[in-house]
C-alpha positions as CSV (number, residue, x, y, z in Angstrom):
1,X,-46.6,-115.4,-83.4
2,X,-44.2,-117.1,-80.8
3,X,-43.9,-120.5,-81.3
4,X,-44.4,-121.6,-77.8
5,X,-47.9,-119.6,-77.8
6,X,-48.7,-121.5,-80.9
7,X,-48.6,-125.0,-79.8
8,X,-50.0,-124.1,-75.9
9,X,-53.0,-122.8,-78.4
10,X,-52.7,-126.1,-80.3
11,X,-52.8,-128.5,-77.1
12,X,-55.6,-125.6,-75.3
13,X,-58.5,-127.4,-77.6
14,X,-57.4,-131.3,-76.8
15,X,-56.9,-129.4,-73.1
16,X,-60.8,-128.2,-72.9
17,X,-62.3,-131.4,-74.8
18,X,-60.3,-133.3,-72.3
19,X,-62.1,-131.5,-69.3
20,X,-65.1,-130.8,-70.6
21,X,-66.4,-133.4,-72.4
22,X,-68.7,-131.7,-74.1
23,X,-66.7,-128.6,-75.5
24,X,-65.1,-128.8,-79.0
25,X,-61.7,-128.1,-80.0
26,X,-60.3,-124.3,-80.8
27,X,-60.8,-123.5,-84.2
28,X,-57.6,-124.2,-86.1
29,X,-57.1,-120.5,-87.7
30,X,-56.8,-119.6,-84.1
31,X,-53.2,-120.9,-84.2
32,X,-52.1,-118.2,-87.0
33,X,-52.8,-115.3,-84.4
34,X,-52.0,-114.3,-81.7
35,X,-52.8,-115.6,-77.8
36,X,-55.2,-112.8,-76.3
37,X,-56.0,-113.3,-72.2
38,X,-58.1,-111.6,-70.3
39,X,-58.0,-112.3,-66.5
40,X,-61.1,-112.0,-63.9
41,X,-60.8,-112.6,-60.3
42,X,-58.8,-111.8,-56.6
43,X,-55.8,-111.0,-54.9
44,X,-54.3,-114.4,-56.2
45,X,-54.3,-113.2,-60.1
46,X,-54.4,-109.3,-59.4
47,X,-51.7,-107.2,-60.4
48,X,-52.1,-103.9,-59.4
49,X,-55.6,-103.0,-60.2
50,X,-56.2,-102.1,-57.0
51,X,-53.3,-99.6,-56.6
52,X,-55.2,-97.1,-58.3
53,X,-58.8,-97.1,-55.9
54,X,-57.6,-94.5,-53.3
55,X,-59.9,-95.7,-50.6
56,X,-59.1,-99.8,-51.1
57,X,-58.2,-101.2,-47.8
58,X,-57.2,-104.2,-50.1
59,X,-53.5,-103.3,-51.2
60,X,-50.3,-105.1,-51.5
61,X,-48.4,-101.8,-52.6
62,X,-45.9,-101.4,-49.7
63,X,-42.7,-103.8,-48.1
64,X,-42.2,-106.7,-48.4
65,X,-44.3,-107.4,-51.0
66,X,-42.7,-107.8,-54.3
67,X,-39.5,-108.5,-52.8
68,X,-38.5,-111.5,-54.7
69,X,-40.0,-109.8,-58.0
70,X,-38.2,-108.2,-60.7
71,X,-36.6,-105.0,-59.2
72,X,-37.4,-106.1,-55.9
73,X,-40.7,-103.1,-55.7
74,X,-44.4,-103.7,-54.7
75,X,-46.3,-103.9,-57.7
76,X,-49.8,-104.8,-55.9
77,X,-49.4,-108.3,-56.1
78,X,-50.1,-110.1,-52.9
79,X,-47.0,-112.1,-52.7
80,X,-43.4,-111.7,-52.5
81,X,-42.9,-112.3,-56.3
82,X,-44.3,-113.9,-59.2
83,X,-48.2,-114.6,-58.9
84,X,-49.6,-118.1,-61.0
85,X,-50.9,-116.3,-63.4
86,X,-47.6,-114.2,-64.1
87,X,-45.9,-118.0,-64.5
88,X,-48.3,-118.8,-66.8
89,X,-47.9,-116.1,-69.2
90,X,-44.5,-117.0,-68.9
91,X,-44.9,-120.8,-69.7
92,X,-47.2,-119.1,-72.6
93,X,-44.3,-116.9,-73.5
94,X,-46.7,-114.2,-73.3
95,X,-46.0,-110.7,-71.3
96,X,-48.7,-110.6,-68.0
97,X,-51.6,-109.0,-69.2
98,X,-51.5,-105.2,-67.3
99,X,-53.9,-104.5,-64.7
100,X,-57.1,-102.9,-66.8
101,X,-57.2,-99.7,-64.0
102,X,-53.4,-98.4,-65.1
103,X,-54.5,-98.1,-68.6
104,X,-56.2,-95.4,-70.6
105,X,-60.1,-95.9,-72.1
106,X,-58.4,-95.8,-75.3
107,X,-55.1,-97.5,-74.8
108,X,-53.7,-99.9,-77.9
109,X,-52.6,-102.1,-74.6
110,X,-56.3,-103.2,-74.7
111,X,-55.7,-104.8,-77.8
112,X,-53.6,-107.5,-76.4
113,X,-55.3,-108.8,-72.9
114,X,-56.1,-107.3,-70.1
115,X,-56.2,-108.7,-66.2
116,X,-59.1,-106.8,-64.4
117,X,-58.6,-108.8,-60.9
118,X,-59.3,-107.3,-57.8
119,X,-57.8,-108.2,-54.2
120,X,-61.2,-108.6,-52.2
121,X,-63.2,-109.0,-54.8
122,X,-65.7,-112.0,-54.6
123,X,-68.8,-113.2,-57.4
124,X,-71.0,-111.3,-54.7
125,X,-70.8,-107.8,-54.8
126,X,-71.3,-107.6,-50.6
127,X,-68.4,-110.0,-50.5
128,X,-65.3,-107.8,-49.2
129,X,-67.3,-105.0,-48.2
130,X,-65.3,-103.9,-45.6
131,X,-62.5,-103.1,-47.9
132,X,-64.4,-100.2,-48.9
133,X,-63.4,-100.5,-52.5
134,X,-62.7,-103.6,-55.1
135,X,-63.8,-104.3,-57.9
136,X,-66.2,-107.3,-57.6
137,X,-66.6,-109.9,-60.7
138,X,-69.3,-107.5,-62.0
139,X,-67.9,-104.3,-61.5
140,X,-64.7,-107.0,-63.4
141,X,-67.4,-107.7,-65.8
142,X,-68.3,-104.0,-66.4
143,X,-64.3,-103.2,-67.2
144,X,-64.4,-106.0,-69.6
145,X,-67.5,-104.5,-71.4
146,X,-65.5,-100.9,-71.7
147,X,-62.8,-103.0,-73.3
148,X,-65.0,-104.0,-75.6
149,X,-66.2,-101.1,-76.8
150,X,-63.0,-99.8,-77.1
151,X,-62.1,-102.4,-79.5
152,X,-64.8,-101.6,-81.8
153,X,-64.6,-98.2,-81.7
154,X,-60.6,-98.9,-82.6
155,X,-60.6,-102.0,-85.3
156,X,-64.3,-102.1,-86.0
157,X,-67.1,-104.5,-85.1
158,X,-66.5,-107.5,-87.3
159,X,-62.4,-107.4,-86.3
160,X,-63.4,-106.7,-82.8
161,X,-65.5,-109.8,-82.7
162,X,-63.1,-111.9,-83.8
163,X,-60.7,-110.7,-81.7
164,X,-62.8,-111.1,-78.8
165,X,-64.4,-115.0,-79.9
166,X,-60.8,-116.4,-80.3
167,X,-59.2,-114.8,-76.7
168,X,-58.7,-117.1,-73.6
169,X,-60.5,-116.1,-70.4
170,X,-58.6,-116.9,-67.1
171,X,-61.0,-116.6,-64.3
172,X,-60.3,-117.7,-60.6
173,X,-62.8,-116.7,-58.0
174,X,-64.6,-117.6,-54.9
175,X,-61.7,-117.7,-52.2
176,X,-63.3,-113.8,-50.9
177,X,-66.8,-115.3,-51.0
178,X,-66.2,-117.3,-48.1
179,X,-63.1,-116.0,-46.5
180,X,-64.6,-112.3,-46.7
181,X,-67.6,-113.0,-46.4
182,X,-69.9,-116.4,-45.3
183,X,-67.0,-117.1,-42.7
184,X,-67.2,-113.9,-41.3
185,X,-69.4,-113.3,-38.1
186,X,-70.1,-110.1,-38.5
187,X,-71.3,-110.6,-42.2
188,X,-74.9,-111.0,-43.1
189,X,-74.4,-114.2,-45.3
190,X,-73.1,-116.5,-42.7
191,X,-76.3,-115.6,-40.5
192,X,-78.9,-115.6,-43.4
193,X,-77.7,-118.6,-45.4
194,X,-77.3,-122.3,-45.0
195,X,-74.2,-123.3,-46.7
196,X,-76.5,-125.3,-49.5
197,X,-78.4,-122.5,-49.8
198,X,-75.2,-119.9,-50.0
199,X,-73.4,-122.4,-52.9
200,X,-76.8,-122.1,-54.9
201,X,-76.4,-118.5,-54.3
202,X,-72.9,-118.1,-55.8
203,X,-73.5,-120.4,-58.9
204,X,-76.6,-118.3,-59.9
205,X,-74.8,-115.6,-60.0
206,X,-71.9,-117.0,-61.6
207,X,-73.9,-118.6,-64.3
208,X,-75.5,-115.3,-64.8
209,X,-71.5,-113.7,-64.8
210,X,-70.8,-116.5,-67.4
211,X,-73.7,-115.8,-70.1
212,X,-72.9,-111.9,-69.5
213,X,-69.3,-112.8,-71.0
214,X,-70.4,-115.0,-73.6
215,X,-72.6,-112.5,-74.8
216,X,-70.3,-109.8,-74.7
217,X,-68.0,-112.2,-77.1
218,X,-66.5,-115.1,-74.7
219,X,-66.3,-118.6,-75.9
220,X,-63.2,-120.1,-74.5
221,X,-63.5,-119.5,-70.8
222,X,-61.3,-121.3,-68.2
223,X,-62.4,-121.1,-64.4
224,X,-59.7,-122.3,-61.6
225,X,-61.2,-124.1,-58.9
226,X,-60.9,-123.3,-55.0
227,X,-58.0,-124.6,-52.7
228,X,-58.3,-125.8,-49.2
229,X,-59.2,-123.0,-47.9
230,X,-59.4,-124.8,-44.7
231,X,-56.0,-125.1,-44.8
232,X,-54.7,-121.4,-45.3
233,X,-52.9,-119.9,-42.2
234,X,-55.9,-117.6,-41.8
235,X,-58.4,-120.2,-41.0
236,X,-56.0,-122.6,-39.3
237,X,-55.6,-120.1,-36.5
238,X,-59.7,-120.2,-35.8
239,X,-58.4,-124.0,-34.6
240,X,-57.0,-124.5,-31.2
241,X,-54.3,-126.9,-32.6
242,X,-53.8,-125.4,-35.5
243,X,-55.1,-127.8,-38.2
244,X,-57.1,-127.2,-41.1
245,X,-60.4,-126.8,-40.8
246,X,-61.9,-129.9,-42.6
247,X,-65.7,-128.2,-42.9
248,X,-64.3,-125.3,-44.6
249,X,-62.4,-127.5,-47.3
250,X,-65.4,-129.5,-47.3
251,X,-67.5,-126.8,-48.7
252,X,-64.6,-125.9,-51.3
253,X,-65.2,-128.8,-52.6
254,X,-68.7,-128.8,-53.0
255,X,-68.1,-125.0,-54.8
256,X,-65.9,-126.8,-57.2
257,X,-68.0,-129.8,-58.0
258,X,-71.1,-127.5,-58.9
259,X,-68.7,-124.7,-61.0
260,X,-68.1,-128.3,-62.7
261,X,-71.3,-129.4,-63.4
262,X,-72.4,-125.7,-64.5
263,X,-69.2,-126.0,-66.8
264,X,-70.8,-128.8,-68.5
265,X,-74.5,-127.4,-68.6
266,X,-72.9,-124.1,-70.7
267,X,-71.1,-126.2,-72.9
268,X,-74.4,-127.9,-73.5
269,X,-76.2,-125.1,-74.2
270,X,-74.2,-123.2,-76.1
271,X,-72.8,-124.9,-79.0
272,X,-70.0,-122.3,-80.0
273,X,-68.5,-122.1,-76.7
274,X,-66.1,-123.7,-74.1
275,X,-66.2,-123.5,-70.2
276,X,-63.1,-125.9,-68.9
277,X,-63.0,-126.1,-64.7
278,X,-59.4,-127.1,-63.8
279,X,-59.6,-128.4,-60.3
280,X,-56.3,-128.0,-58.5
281,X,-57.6,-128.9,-54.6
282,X,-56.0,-132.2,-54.7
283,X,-52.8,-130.6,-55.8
284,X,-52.7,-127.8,-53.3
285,X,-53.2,-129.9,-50.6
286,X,-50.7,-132.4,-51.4
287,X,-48.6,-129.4,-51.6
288,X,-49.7,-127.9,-48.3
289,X,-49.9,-131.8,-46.4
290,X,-46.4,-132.7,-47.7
291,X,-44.4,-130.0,-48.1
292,X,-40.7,-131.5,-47.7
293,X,-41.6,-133.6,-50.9
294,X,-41.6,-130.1,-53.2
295,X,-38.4,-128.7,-51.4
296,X,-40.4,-126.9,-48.7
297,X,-40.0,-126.8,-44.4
298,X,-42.9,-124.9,-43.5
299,X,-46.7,-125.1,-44.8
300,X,-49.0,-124.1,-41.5
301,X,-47.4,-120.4,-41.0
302,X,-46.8,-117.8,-43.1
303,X,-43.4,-116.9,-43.5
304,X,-44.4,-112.8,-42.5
305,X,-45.9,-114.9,-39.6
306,X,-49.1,-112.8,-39.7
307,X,-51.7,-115.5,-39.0
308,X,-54.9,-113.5,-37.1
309,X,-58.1,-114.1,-38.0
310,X,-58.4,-110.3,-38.6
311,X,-55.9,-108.3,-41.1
312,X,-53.1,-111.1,-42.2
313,X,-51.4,-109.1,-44.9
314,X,-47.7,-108.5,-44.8
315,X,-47.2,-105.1,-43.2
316,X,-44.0,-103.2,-43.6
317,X,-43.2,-104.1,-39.8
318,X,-43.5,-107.5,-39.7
319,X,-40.9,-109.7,-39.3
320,X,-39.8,-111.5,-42.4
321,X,-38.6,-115.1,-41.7
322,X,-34.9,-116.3,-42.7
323,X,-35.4,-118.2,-45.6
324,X,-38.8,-117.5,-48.1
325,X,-37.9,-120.1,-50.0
326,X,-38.7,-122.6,-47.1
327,X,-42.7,-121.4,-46.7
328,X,-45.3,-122.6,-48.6
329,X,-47.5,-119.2,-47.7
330,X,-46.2,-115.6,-47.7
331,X,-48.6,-114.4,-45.6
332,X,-52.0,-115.9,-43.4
333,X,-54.0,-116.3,-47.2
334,X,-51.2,-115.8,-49.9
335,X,-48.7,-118.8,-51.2
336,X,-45.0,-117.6,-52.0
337,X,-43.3,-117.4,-55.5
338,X,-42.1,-120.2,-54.9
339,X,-45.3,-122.2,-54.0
340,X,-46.9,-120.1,-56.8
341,X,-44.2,-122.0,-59.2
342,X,-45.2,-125.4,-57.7
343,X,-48.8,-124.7,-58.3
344,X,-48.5,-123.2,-61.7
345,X,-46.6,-126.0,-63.0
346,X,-49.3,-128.0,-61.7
347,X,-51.8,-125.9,-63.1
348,X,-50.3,-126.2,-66.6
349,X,-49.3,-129.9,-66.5
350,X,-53.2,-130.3,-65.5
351,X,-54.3,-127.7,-68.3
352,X,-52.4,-129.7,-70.9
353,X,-51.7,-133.0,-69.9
354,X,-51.2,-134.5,-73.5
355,X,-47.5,-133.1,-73.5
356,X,-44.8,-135.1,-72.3
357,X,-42.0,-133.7,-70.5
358,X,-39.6,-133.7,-72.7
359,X,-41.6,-131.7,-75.1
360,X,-42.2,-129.6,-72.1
361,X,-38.5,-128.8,-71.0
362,X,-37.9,-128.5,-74.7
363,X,-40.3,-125.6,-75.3
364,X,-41.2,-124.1,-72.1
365,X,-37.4,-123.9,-70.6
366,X,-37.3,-121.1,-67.6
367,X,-35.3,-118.0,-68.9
368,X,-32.0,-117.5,-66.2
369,X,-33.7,-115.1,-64.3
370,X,-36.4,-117.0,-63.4
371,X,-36.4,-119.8,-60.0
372,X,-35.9,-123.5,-61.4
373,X,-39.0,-125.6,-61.4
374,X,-39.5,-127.6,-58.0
375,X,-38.8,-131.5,-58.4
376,X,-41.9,-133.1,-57.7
């Protein structure tokens, strides 16, 4: 097993006790094998699932996306390079899981992690409707349950299990719910639903989502919290003078602290399991309110400088800016590789926050391709 993999397994239990206070630490035979991920949620973790649903008006598989990636193609990430989780896997010294929809029922490729995120895809199936096709956390959910059986029906039931119990489970989702959805005028949720009553909406049927993958063999579950959302180009241009909209990252917040406290009523209930919540708002809006600090110009615009309340991808006609490397966001909802590296190594110094930087550097040192970490 890589050695890197083996101590981020090693520090992943102190990480999840450390968070949730209730969970216990990853059993220690879990450091012999290998690290397993599976990967739920949007365009900010997808990589190409979507590329294969002919009708999806949610696709990143044309210019200039994937221009700063390796080989400088579109791969259906919704960025001009790496995505978070694809720095990550890196950090893990783990390949990116492949997206579930380019793989066979049967493929040995299942056997190692999957990522089964979805561009538009929210924990309400009506959220991205209007993209025609997604795959929503259930239909995610369902993938994940095909995997399953294809595990057992390769390794067996007892292996499979095992296999399954000792995986990490990435999940970040919520963004579409309210961009795509309770934001939206023309969709039914914004009309129909307080915003108290909408929240209690979406962490029903995320605590329902979360016993549906513990009972399907889930027990080390990771969910990454919302941004600002306020503060993405998208929703800055519904203001007059451009500013976040402090309502919007008001309700983020109250997602996050409930997704939380559900995290802790799981780990209550069930004994053999571990829900962790990493809460990165405070560290994407430092990022987005103080931008020169991490090496950046620009944080209120995108650099495809696509920033309507309607569409907001970046079309093969827009007009790229000069420099990518000075823009926080690549396009009106989207950060740029290299905000995604800012936020990833916040993301992991959050996730394990018992290794000091020097062990850091040591083991986790960028290969030559890669961009250098930010200062910060």
């Amino acid at each position: 097993m890589n050695p890197h993999a083996r101590l981020i397994l090693a520090i992943l239990g102190i990480f999840l006790r450390h968070v949730v206070t209730e969970a216990k630490v990853v059993d220690a035979k879990l450091l012999s094998e290998d690290l397993i991920t599976f990967v739920f949620g949007d365009s900010l973790t997808e990589v190409g699932n979507n590329n294969y649903l002919q009708y999806s008006l949610a696709k990143s598989n044309f210019p200039w996306y994937g221009i700063d990636f390796q080989g400088g193609q579109a791969t259906g990430r919704f960025t001009n390079g790496r995505t978070i989780g694809d720095m990550i896997s890196e950090r893990l010294g783990i390949q990116s899981p492949p997206p579930y929809l380019s793989l066979l029922p049967n493929d040995d490729k299942l056997l190692k992690g999957v990522n089964y995120a979805s561009g538009g895809a929210g924990i309400l199936n009506d959220t991205g409707l209007y993209f025609i096709q997604r795959l929503s956390l259930d239909d995610q959910i369902n993938c994940f349950e095909n995997t399953t059986i294809a595990i057992k029906g390769k390794i067996g039931e007892t292996a499979a299990n095992k296999l399954l119990n000792k995986a990490i489970y990435f999940m970040g989702i919520g963004s579409n719910d309210y961009v795509n959805n309770f934001l939206q005028p023309f969709m039914a949720a914004g009309q129909e639903y307080s915003h108290d009553e909408f929240v209690d909406l979406l962490l029903a049927t995320l605590e329902q989502q979360f016993t549906r993958l513990y009972n399907l063999g889930a027990r080390q579950l990771l969910f990454n919290g919302l941004g600002p959302l306020g503060c993405i180009p998208s929703q800055r241009v519904k203001s007059r003078k451009g500013i976040c909209l402090n309502q919007v990252n008001k309700w983020a917040q109250e997602f996050n602290s409930q997704v939380q406290q559900l995290s802790f009523k799981l780990n209550k209930h069930y004994g053999d399991a571990q829900f962790g919540f990493s809460d990165t708002y405070k560290d994407v809006l430092d990022l987005i309110d103080h931008p020169q600090t991490y090496g950046f110009k620009i944080s209120n615009t995108s650099c495809c400088n696509v920033d309507t309340t309607i569409g907001g991808l970046c079309l093969p006609n827009s007009k790229l800016c000069k420099n990518r490397r000075d823009y926080v966001f690549w396009d009106a909802f989207h950060p740029s590789d290299a905000a995604n590296q800012v936020l990833a190594d916040k993301l992991f110094s959050n996730m394990f926050p018992n290794i000091n930087k020097n062990i850091t550097n040591k083991y986790f040192t960028h290969k030559k391709s890669a961009r250098k970490t930010l200062a910060h």
